[in-house]
N, C-alpha and C positions, 0 to 999 in steps of 0.2 A: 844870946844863945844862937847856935849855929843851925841854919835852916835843912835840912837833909832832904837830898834829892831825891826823885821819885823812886829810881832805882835802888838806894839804899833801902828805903821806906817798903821797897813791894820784898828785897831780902830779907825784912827784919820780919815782915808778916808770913812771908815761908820758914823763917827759920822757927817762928812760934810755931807755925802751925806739924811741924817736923818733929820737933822737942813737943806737945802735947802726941801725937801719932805714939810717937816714942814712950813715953810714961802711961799710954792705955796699953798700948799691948804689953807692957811690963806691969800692969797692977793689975788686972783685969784675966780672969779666966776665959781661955778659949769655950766658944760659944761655937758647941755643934747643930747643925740642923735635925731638930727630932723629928719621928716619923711618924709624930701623933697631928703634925703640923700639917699634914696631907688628908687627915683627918676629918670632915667638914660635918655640920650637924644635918644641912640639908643633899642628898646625894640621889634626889628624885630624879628620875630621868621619864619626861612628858611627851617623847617621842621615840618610843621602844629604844635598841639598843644605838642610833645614832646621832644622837647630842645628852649624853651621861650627865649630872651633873646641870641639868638643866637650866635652872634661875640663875647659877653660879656664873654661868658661860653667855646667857643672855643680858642681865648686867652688868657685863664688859663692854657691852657695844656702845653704850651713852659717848663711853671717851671718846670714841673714833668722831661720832657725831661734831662733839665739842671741839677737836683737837683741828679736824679738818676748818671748819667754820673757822677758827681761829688763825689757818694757816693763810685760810684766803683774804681774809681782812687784814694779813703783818704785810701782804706784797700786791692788795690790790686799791691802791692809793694812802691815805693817810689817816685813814677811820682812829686810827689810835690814839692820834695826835703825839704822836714820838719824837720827842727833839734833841734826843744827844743820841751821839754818836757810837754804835754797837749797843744798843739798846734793842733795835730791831729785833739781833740775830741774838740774841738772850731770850725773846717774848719767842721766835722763830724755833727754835730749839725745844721753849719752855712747850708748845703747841705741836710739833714734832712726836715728840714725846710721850705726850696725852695720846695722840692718835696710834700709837705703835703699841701702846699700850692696852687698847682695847683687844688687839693683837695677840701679845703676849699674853693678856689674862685669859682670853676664850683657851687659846693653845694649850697651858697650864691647867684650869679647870676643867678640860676635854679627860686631861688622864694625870692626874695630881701626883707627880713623885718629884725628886731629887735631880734628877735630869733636865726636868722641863721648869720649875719653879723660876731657874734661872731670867728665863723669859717672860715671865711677869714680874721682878723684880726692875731688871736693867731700865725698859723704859721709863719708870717710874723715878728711878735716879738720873738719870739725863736730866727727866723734866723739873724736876726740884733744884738739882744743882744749876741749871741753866736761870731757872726764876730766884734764886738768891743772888745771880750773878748780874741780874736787872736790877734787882733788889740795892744790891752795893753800888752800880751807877747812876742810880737813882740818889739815892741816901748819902752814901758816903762819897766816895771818890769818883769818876767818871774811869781816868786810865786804868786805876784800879782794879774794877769790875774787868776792863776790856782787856786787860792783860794776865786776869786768872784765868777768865773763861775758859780756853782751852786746856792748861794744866790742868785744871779742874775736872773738865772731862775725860783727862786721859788717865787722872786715879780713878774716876768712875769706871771706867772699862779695869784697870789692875786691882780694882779689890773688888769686882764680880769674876776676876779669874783668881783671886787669890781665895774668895769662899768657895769656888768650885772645885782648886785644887787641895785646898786644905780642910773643907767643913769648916770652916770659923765664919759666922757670921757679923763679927764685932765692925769690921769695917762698912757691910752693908748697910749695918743698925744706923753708921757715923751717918750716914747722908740722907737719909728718910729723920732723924732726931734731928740734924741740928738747922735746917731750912726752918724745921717746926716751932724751935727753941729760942735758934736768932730772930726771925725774920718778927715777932709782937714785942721782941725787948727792942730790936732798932728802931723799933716805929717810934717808941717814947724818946729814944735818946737822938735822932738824928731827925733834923726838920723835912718837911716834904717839901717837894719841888713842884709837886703836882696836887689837883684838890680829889673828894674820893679818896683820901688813902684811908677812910675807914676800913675801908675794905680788903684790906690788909689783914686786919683781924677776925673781918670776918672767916676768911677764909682759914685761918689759923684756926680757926673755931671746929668749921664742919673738920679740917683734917684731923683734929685731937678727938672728938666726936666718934670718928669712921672709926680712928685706932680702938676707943671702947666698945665700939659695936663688935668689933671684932673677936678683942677677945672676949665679951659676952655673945658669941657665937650661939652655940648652943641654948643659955638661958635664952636670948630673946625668941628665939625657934620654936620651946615649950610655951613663951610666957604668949604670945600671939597662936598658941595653937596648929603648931606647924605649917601656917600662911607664908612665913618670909621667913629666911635664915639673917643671922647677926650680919653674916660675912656677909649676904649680898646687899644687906642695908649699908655696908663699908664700902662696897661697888656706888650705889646710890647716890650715897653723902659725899663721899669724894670726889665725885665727878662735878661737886656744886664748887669745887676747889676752883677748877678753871671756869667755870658757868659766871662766878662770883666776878674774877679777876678779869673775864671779859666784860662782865657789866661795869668797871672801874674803867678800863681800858677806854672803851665807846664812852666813858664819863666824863672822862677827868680832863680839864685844862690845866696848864702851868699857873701855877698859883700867882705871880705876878701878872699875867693876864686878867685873870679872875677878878683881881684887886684894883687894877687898871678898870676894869668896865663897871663892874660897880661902883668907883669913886667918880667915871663918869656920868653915870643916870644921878647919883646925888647932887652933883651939880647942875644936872639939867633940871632937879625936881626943883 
């Protein structure tokens, strides 16, 4: 059987991925933004009229927290212990991300419509599709990963302008589901490189977690006695998303290292 070069290999995984693009938007109803989605159960405002939305807008800030810390540890020596190549600037992005994010959520949450939603959306898609694109350099391919990255990011920017200019949210939906959907089925099928990769799923965990907090919005709001709304407990939980995948990061060694120094100390025992 005839080996196929990298290059064929990375057309045949766009051409899938073009031909699926292709058959949602033909099966699938246009998915408009509703205006009940602006909606929120809790809309207390703790500081007369200048931070609206109060808890919603102050549980945005953890990411900046996270995102920053994160950024200083991708370029201030080797905390991470990162050993192939464009992996960096996938964690760098993935961290980017998170911090812009805090950003965009307070902005959004300040005055909730159609306009601004956009900007809590985007950073959130960078940082997923950047962390599935470590993900695949890790797991599956090295060139792989390092040669989608940027296409990847550049439909991230054309279908948050293709939901802007058309109300379809179906492409947004694609890249918040499927980091969520691939990233605990790759963990089974593809060996790790690195040890911690439980953590993987952890974090797979809080982020399906936040999704149901969210839309139990409201019920959680009544069920705690209007203390915390659902949505800001999805500010919360997700923010444990990067918390989680820094404590892997600071964790993990290369798993042939690992196995290296433990079959050493049993020889010395």
């Amino acid at each position: 059987m005839a080996v196929l070069s990298p290059k064929v290999k990375r057309a045949r995984i766009w051409g899938v991925a073009l031909l699926f693009w292709l058959c949602l938007m033909v099966a699938t109803p246009k998915i408009p933004q509703s205006p009940k989605y602006h909606v929120f159960a809790d809309m207390r405002n703790f500081f007369g009229t200048r931070v609206p939305n109060t808890l919603n807008v102050a549980t945005s800030f953890p990411f900046l927290v996270v995102g920053v810390f994160g950024l200083v540890l991708c370029f201030h020596g080797n905390y991470f212990g990162i050993n192939l190549r464009g992996e960096i600037w996938g964690w760098f992005f993935f961290y980017a991300g998170i911090a812009a994010a805090a950003f965009g959520s307070a902005y959004y949450h300040l005055k909730p419509d159609d306009a601004r939603v956009l900007w809590d959306r985007l950073p959130m898609m960078i940082a997923f599709t950047s962390l599935f694109t470590s993900f695949v350099i890790e797991r599956v391919d090295e060139q792989i990963g390092i040669n989608s990255f940027i296409p990847l990011l550049m439909v991230v920017f054309m279908s948050a302008a293709y939901e802007r200019i058309f109300n379809d949210l179906r492409l947004c939906m694609l890249f918040h589901l499927i980091p969520c959907l691939a990233i605990p089925v790759m963990t089974f099928i593809f060996p790790p490189r690195y040890t911690h990769s439980r953590y993987w799923l952890y974090a797979a965990g809080f982020y399906i977690l936040a999704k149901f907090e969210s839309a139990a919005d409201r019920r959680i709001y009544n069920a705690n006695h209007y203390v915390i709304s659902g949505h800001s407990l999805e500010h919360l939980c997700m923010v444990m998303v990067p918390v989680l995948l820094t404590v892997m990061l600071l964790s993990r060694n290369v798993r042939m290292e690992r196995r290296h120094i433990e079959e050493h100390k049993i020889l010395r025992l």
